[in-house]
C-alpha positions, 0 to 999 in steps of 0.5 A: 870843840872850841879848841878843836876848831881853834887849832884846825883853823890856825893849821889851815891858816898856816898851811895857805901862809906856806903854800902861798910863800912857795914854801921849798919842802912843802911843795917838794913833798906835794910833788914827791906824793904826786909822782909817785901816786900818779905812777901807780895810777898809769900802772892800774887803769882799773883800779884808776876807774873805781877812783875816778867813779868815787871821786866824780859820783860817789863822794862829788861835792855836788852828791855832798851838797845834795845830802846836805839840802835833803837833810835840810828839808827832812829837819824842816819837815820836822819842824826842826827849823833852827837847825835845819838853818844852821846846816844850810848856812854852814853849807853855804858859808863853807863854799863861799870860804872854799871859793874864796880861798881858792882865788886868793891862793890861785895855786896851779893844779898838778900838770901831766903829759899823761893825765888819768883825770881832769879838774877845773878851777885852782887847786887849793883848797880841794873842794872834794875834801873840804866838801866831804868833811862838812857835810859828813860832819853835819851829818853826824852831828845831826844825827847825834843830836837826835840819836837815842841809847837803845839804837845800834849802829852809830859805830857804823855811821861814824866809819862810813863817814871818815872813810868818806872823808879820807877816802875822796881826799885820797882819790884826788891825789891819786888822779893826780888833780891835786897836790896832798897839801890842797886835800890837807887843807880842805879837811882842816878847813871843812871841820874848822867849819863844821865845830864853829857850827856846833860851837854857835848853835849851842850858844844860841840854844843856851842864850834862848833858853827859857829860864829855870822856873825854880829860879823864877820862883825863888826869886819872886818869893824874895822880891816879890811878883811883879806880875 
């Protein structure tokens, strides 16, 4: 997990590093994607409406963000606070880094004299894609956290979960609202999120752990109690 969160972090660092240069085949792959991609959504309105309800209803950060607060409340309610806390504040802390890059980049969306959707806000990173990958990468983790042997249907899960992911990445470039690079660039920067979570958690969890009471014993038969 650690290398895991090193190497998406430095490819997302890399990756606004050349945007931010203009870097030439870069940005003339990003164009080539969006031309072609945005001819095949002008030749299939219908096929166009399914994209647009998955990406403004289905996988919208705003649907995202509401899964993750109603996993928030059910880990509370179940007493289950510390990691409940984790998914809030990774949550939170993934839209601030979002949004701040997003400002520092300040990258133009794609321009067409005949758009088939419309966004607000600059385009790099995509807040869709970024806002998929954490959520659903939380979801997962919670759930594994929680997941026993017997039960079936993991398998599923994690499918739906990458479909989601890939999925709403692919329908922003395919409405044309952004370039492959801003969508590359959320999921790299929504799992450096999410593995950063896992990898602090379980450090907190191993620095609260109570000590080993062998342990303890051992070490007052040798010491003596200092009880």
């Amino acid at each position: 997990m650690r290398s895991s969160a090193v190497i998406s972090g430095a490819l997302a660092v890399l990756l606004l590093v050349l945007v931010a240069a203009g870097w030439t085949p870069l940005l003339s792959f990003d164009r080539s994607v969006a031309e072609t991609l945005h001819r095949e959504a002008l030749a299939h309105p219908g096929l166009t409406r399914a994209h647009r309800v998955l990406s403004d209803w289905v996988w919208d950060p705003v649907t995202m963000r509401a899964l993750a607060a109603a996993t928030v409340v059910l880990l509370w309610w179940w007493d289950e606070r510390r990691t409940a806390l984790w998914v809030a504040v990774t949550t939170l802390l993934a839209l601030a880094i979002q949004q701040g890059v997003k400002a520092l980049v300040g990258r133009e969306r794609p321009q067409w004299a005949d758009p088939v959707d419309s966004a607000r806000f600059a385009a790099f990173p995509s807040g869709h894609a970024m806002a998929a990958t954490v959520t659903c990468g939380l979801l997962l983790w919670v759930l594994a956290l929680r997941w026993r042997p017997e039960w079936r249907g993991w398998g599923t899960l994690a499918t739906a979960a990458l479909v989601s992911v890939l999925g709403v990445g692919w329908t922003r470039v395919y409405l044309g609202v952004h370039w492959f690079s801003d969508v590359l660039a959320g999921w790299l920067l929504g799992w450096c999120c999410v593995a950063v979570a896992v990898l602090t958690y379980r450090r907190s969890e191993r620095l609260g752990a109570p000590a080993d009471p062998r342990a303890g014993e051992d070490g007052g038969s040798r010491m003596g109690d200092t009880r």
